[in-house]
BATIPA-5559 format. One line per field, with one value per residue (C-alpha): residue number from 1; residue in three letters; x, y, z. Coordinates in nm, 4 decimals. Example, Ala and Ser with C-alpha at 12.3 -4.5 7.8 and 13.67 -1.06 7.14 Angstrom:
BEGIN
i = (1 2) .
aa = (ALA SER) .
u = (1.2300 1.3670) .
v = (-0.4500 -0.1060) .
w = (0.7800 0.7140) .
This chain:
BEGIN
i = (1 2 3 4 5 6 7 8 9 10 11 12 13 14 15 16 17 18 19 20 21 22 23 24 25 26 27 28 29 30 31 32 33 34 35 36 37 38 39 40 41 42 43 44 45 46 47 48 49 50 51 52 53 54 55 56 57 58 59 60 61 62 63 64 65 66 67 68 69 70 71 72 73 74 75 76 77 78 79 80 81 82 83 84 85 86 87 88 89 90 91 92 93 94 95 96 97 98 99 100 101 102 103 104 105 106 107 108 109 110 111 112 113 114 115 116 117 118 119 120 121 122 123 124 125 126 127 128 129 130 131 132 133 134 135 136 137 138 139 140 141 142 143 144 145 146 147 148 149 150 151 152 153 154 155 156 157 158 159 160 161 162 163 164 165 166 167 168 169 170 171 172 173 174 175 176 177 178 179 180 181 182 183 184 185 186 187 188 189 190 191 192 193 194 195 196 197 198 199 200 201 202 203 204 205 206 207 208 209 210 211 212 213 214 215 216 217 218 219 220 221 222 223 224 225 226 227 228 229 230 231 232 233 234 235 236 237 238 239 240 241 242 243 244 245 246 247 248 249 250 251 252 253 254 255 256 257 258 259 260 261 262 263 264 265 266 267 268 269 270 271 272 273 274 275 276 277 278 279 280 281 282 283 284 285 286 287 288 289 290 291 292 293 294 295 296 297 298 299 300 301 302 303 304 305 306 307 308 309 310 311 312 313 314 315 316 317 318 319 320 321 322 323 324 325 326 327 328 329 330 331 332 333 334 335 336 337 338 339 340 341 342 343 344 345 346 347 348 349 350 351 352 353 354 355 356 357 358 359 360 361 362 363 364 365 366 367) .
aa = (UNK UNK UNK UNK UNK UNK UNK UNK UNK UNK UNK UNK UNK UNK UNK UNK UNK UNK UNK UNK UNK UNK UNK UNK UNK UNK UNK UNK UNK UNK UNK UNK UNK UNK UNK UNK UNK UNK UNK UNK UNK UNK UNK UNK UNK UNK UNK UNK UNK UNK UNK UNK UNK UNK UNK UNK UNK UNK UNK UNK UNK UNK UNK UNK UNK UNK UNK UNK UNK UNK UNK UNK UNK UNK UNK UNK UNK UNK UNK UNK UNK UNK UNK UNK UNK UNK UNK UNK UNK UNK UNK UNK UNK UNK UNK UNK UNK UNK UNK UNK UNK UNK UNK UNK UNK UNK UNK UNK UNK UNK UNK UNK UNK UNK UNK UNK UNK UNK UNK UNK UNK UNK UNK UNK UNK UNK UNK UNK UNK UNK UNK UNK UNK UNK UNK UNK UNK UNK UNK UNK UNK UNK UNK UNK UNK UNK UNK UNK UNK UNK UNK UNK UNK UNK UNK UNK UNK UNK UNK UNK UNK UNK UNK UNK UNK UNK UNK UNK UNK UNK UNK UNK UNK UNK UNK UNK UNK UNK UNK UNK UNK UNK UNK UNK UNK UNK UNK UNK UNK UNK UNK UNK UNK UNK UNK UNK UNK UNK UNK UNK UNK UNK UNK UNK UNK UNK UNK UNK UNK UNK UNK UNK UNK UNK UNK UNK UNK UNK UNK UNK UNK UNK UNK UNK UNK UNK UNK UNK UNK UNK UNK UNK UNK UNK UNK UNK UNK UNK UNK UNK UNK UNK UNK UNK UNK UNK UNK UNK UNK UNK UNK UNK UNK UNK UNK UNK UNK UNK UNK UNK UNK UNK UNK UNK UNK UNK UNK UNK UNK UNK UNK UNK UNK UNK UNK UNK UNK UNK UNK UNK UNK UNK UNK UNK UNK UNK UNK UNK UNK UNK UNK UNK UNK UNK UNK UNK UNK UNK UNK UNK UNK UNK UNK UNK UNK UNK UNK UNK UNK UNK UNK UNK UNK UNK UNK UNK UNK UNK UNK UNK UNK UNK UNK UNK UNK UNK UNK UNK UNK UNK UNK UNK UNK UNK UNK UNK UNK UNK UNK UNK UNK UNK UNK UNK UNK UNK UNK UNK UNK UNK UNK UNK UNK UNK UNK UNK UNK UNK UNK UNK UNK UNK UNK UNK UNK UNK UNK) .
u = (7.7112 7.8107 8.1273 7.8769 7.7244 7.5494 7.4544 7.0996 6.9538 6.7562 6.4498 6.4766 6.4759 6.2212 6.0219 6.1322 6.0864 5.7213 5.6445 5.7424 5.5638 5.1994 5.2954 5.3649 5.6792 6.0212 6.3476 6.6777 6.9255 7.3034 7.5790 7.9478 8.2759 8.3145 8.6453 8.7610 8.4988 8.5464 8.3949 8.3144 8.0976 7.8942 7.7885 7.6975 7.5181 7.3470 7.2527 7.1280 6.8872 6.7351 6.5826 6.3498 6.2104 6.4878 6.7912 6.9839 7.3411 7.4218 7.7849 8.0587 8.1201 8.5193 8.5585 8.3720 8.5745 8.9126 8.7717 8.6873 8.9263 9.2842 9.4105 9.5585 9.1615 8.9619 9.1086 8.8694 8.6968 8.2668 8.1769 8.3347 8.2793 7.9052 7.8792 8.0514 7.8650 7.5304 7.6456 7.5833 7.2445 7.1734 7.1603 6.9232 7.0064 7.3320 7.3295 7.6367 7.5813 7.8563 7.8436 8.0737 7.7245 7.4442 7.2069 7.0024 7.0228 6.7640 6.6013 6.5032 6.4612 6.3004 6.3830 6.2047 6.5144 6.8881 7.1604 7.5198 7.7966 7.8507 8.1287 7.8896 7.6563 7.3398 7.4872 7.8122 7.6121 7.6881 7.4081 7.2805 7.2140 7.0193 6.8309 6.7276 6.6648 6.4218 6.2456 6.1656 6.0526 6.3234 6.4085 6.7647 6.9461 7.3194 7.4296 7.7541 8.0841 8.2462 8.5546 8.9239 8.7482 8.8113 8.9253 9.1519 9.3299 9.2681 9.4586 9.7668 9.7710 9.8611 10.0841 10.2697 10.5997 10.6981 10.5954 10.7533 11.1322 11.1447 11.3006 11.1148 10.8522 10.5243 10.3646 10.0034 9.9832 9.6591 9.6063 9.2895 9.4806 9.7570 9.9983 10.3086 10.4238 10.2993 10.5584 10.8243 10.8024 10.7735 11.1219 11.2893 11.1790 11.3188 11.6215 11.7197 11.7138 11.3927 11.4048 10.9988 10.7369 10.4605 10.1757 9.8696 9.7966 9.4147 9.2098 8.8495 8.9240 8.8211 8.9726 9.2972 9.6682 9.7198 9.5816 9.7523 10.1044 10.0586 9.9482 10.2410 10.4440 10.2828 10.1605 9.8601 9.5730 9.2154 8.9237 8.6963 8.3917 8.3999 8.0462 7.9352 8.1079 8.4371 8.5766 8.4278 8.4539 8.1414 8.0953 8.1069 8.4392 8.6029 8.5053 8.6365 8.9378 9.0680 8.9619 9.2129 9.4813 9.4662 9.4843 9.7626 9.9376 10.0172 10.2774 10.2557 9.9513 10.0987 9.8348 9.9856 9.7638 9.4514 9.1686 8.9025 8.9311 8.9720 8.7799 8.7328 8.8031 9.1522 9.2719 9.2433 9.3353 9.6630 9.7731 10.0919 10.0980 9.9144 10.1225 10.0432 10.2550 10.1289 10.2181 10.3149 10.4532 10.2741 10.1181 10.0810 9.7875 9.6087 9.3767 9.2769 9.4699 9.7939 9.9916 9.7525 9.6948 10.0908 10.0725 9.7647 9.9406 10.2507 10.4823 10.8466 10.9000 10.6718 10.7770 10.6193 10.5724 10.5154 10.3828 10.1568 9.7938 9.5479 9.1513 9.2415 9.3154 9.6917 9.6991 9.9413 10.3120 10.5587 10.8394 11.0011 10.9742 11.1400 11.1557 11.1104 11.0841 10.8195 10.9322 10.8278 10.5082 10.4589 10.0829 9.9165 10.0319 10.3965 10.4546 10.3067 10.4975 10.7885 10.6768 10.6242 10.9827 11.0450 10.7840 10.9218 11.2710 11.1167 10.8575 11.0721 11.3433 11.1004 11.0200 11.3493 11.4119 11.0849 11.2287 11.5496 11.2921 11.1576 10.7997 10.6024 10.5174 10.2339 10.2773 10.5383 10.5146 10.8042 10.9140) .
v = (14.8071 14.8649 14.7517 14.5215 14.3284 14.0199 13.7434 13.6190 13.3698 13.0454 13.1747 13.4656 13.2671 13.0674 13.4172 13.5596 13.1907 13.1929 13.5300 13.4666 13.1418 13.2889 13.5723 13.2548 13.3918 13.2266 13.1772 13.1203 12.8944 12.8368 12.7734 12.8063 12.9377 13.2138 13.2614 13.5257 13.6783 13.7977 13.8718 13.4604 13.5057 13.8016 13.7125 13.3935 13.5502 13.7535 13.4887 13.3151 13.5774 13.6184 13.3071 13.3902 13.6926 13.6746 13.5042 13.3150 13.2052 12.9394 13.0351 12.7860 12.8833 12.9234 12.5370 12.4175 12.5693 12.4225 12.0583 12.1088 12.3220 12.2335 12.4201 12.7658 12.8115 13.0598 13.3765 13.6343 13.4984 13.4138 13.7472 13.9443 13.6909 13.7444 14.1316 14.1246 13.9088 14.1002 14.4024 14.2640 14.3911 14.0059 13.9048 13.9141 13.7330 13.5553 13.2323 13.0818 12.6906 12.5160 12.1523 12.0617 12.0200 12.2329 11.9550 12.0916 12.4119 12.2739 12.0548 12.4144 12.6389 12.4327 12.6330 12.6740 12.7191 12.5002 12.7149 12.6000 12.6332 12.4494 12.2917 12.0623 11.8669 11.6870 11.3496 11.5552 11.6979 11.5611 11.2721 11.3941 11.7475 11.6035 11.3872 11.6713 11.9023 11.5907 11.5783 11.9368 11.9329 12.1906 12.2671 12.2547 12.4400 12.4133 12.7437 12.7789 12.8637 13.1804 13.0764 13.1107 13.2909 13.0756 13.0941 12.8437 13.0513 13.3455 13.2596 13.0670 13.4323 13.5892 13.3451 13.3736 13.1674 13.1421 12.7768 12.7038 12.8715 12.5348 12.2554 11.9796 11.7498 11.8408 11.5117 11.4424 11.0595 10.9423 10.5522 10.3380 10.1164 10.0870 10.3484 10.1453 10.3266 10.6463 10.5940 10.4644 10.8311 11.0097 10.8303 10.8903 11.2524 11.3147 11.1109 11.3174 11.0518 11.2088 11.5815 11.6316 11.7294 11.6307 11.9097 11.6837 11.3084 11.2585 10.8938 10.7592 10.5990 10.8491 10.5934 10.5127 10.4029 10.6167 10.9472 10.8525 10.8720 11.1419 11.3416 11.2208 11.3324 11.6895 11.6333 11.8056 11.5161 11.5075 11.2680 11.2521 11.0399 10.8177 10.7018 10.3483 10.1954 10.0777 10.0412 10.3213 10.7287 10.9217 11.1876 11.4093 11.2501 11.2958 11.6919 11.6941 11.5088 11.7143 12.0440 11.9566 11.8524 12.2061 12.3987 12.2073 12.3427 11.9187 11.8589 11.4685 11.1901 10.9146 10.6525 10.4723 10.1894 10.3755 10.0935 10.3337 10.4049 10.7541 10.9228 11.2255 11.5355 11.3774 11.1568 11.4219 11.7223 11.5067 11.3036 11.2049 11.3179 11.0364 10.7158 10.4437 10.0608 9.7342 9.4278 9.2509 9.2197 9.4203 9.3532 8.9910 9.0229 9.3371 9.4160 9.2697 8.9968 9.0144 8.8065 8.5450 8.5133 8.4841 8.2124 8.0440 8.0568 7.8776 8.2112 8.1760 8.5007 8.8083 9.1703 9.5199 9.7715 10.1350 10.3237 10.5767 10.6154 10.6125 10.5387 10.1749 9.9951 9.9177 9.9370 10.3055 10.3671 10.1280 10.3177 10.0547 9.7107 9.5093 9.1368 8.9198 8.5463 8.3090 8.0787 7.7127 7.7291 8.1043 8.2113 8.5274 8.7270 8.6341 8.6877 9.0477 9.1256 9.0606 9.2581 9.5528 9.5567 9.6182 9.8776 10.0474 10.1110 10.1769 10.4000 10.6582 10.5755 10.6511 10.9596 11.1185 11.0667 11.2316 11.5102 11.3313 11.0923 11.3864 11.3451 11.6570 11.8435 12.1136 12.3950 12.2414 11.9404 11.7570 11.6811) .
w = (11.2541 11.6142 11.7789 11.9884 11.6838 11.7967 11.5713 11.4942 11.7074 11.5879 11.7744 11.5506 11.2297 11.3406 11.3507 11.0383 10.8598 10.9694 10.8988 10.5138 10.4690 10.6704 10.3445 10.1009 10.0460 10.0942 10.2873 10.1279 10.3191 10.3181 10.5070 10.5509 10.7330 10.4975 10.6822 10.4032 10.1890 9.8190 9.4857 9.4438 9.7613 9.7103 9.3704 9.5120 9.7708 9.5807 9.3035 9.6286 9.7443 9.4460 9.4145 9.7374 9.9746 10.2499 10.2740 10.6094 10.6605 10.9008 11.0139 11.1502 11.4595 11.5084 11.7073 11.3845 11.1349 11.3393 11.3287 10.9382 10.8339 11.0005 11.3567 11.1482 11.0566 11.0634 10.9864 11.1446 11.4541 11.4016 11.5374 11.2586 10.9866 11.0787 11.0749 10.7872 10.6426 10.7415 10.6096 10.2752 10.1172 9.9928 10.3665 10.6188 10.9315 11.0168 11.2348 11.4260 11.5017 11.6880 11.4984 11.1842 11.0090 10.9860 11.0320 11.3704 11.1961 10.8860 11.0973 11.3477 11.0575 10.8096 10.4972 10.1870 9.9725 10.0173 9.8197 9.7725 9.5060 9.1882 9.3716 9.5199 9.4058 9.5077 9.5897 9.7244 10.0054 10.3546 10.3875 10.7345 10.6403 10.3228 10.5050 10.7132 10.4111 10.2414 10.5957 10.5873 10.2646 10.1130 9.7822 9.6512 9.4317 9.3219 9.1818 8.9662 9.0470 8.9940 8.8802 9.0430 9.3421 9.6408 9.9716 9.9742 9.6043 9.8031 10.0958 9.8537 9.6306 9.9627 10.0633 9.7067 9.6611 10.0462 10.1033 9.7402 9.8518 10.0335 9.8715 10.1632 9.9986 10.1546 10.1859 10.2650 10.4148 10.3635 10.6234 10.7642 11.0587 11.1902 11.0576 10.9911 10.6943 10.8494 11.1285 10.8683 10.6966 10.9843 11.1021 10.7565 10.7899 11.1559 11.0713 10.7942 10.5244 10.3887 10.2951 10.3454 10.5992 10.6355 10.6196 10.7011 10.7911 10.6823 10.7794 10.7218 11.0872 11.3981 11.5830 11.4452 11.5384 11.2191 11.3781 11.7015 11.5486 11.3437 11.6611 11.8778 11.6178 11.5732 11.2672 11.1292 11.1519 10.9978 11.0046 10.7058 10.7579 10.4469 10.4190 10.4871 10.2468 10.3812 10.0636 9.8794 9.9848 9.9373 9.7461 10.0218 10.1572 9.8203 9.7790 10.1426 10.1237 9.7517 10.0272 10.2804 10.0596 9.8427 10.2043 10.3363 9.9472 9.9215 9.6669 9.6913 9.8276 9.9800 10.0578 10.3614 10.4765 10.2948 10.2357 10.0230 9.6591 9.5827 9.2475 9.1418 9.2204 9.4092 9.1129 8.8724 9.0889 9.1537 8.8820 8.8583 9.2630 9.4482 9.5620 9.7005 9.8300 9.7584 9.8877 9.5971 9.2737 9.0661 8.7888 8.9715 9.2518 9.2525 9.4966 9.8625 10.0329 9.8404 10.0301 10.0190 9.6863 9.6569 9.8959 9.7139 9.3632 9.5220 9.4497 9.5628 9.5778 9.6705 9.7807 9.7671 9.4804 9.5120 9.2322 9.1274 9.2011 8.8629 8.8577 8.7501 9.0869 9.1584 8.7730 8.7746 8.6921 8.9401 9.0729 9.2215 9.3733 9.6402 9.6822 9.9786 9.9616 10.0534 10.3112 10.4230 10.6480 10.5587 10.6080 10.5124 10.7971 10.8584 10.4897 10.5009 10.8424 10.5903 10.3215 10.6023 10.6589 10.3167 10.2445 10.5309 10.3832 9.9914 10.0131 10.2029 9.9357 9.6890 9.8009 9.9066 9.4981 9.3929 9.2072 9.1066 8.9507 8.7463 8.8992 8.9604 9.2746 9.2887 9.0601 8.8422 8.5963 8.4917 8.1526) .
């Protein structure tokens, strides 16, 4: 290819698209940032092709991959990731679209064929770019993984042991609101009293206080759209979520304020790693509205408890607990302004001790 490669354009898709179908022949779709391509990809690609007569790849263009990716993302810029990429015999044309999702992209070409990895699944795929796909009639087809070819191993092989030589925590902070306990960590952390960074502050709220610290800070900060459930992650937003935590090489989940229940692959991928503070107690009131429920069972005393993260709600290993009492004419919200104070000074205490506790970090599992 010449120095001056140019990608396709959706005008000539549209062409090629139309040309196959007037033949009753079809087009194979997919899309990606395929910042770093290896063996995983090419077999996929070429499983890909085979199921139709030509083949397409939507390509993140490089402002997309930052936004989904993190700000150290992509590697090679869209322009080489595309002639690359259409070097390969199993492609035929190689599309750059601007937006995270490849939504206008499906809706313009209108394929016959939807190809991605086993690492999605139906119900996994982003809901707008299925949508799309149903309206255009496409087929879909989830092809398996080729396994421990990814980029995100790829890119950790290369990097070897150099993030490991450091003895810092690398925390992931995971918050909904107001970012309390974000700010509490990131105070421990600059103060010296916690010996941790943290590599990336994610939250289900574009619009957060949570974001807005982490930023002022310099922290690395990521918005997931969760789904429309605001207690329950999507699919999508779970796949997503476990993505950005294995790039930022996260050795510990701290969920700081986080108000959606997190499943599979994150709870698994991280056991033993994910922790979370609750305003009470535990095992006494679980769930929502804590300090309430304190209040409405006449409890003298209440407090915070931090402890690990399992599938069964606030039901993992406690760490440790503080205690705060319940005073005369308490209500719901001068009670937890109390209990703030105190997860404030015990969740960084918690995790300055991590590995004195004998808990495990990424790549190592303690006894």
């Amino acid at each position: 290819m010449s120095a001056d490669y140019q990608p396709a354009t959706l005008a000539d898709v549209q062409r090629l698209r139309a040309s196959l179908h007037e033949q009753g022949k079809k087009l194979v779709f997919t899309n990606g940032c395929f910042d770093l391509l290896h063996a995983g990809h090419v077999r996929y690609l070429q499983q890909a092709r085979a199921l139709g007569d030509a083949m397409v790849i939507g390509l993140n263009s490089d402002q997309s991959v930052r936004v989904l990716k993190g700000p150290e993302r992509p590697l090679n810029s869209e322009n080489d990731r595309a002639e690359v990429l259409a070097a390969l015999r199993a492609v035929d044309a190689v599309v750059v679209f601007e937006d995270q999702r490849a939504t206008s992209l499906i809706q313009g070409i209108r394929p016959h064929l939807y190809v991605k990895g086993g690492d999605y699944t139906v119900d996994s795929l982003n809901a707008e770019e299925r949508a799309a796909l149903a309206d255009a009639g496409t087929e879909i087809c989830i092809l398996p993984l080729v396994p421990g070819k990814s980029t995100t191993s790829t890119i950790n092989k290369m990097l070897g042991g150099a993030v490991c030589d450091s003895d810092k925590l690398r925390l992931a902070a995971l918050g909904s609101g107001e970012g309390s306990n974000l700010r509490a960590i990131i105070d421990a952390v600059q103060s010296g009293s916690l010996n941790a960074e943290i590599v990336l502050a994610l939250s289900d709220q574009s619009a957060s206080n949570f974001l807005n610290i982490a930023r002022t800070a310099g922290c690395p900060a990521q918005f997931v759209d969760g789904g429309p459930n605001p207690r329950k992650l999507s699919d999508a937003a779970q796949k997503e979520i476990f993505e950005h935590l294995e790039r930022a090489r996260v050795d510990v989940v701290v969920l700081a304020g986080f108000m959606r229940i997190l499943k599979e692959p994150v709870i698994g991928g991280y056991s033993g790693r994910i922790v979370n503070v609750h305003p009470s107690l535990l095992p006494k009131h679980k769930g929502a509205n804590a300090p309430q429920l304190a209040l409405d069972a006449g409890d003298s005393e209440s407090g915070c408890t931090v402890h690990l993260v399992t599938a069964e709600i606030d039901g993992g290993r406690i760490l440790a607990q503080a205690q705060v009492p319940v005073e005369s004419g308490d209500t719901a919200a001068t009670l937890h302004a109390r209990i703030k104070t105190a997860e404030h000074q015990l969740l960084p205490q918690v995790l300055n001790e991590w590995r004195e506790r004998g808990l495990p970090v990424r790549g190592v599992t303690q006894p």
